[in-house]
N, C-alpha and C positions, 0 to 999 in steps of 0.2 A: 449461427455456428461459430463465424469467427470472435463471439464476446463468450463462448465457452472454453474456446481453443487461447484468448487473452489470459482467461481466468486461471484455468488451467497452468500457464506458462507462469504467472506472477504466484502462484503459489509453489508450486517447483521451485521456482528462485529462489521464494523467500525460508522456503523448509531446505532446499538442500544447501545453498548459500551459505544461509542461517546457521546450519548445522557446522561446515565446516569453518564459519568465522566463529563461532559461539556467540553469533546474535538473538536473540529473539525476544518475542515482546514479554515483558517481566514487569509484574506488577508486584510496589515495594508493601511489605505485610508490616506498616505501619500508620500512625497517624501522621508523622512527621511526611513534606512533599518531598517526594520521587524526585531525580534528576530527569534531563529530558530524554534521554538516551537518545541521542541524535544519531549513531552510530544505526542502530538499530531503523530511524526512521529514513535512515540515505539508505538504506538496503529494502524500505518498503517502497521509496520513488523511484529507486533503479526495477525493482519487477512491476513496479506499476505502469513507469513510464516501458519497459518491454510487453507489457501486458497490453496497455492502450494504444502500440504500436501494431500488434498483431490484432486487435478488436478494432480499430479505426471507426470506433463509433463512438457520439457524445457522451452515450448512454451508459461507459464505460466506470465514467469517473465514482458515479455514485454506487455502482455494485463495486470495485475495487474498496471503494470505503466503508462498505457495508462487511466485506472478509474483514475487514481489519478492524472493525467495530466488534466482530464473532470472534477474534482473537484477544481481543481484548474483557471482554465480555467473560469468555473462558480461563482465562487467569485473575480474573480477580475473583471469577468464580472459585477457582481452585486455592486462590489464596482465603478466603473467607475459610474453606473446609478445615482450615486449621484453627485448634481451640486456644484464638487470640484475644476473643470478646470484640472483633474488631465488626461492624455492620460495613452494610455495605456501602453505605453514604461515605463512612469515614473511608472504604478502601478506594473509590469513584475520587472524594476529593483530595488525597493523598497523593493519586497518580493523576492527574486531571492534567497535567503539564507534559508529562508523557505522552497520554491519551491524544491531545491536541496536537502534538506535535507530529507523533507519527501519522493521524490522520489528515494535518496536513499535507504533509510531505506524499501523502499518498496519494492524494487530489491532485496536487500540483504535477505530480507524475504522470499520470492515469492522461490528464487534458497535453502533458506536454508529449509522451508519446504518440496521443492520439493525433495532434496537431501537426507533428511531425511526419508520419505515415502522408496526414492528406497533402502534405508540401512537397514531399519528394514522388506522392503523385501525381500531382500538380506540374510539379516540373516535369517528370516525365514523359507526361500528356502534352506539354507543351516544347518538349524538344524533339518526338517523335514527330509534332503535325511541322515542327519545321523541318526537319529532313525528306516529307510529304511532299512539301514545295516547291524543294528543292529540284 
């Protein structure tokens, strides 16, 4: 439940977030490469990293990546819909720098919030059994 309740949270982030910076993932309708929009992929590792902080599970990283793969997936889908002649291969390696980046950045999110959650449980387990002791 709690890697529905992650999932949940890191899309919220990233949609309502997204919305009010006018981030989101945009994929360029050309042959020439895409910038990396880094912008874009520091607002996917801040809801990932709150995502994998509320999922505290390993399992987190690769469904967080897996959204962001459907996001991306969806925009080049919707950029192809327009009559550029562009295929899909040219629209994939056009954004491929994009693509990598924010899926980066989503991963490294995903395992730092998650690692995060276990550390400050960890502490806490461990300053609660010392007050036990005391």
């Amino acid at each position: 439940m709690r890697i529905v309740i992650g999932t949940v949270a890191m899309l919220t982030i990233v949609i309502a977030l997204g919305s009010v910076l006018d981030l989101h993932v945009t994929a360029a309708a050309s042959t020439a490469h895409a910038s990396p929009q880094f912008a874009t992929a520091l607002l996917g590792l801040l809801a990932a990293a709150c995502g994998g902080f509320i999922a505290r599970r390993a399992h987190f990283a690769p469904i967080a990546m897996a959204v962001y793969t459907v996001f991306w997936a969806l925009a080049i889908y919707y950029v192809h819909r327009f009559p550029l002649g562009l295929t899909y291969a040219d629209l994939v390696s056009s954004n491929a720098v994009p693509i990598a980046t924010s899926l980066s950045a989503v991963g490294i999110g995903a395992l730092f919030g998650q690692n995060l959650a276990k550390a400050l449980r960890k502490h806490a387990g461990a300053h609660h059994d010392s007050r036990s002791q005391s």
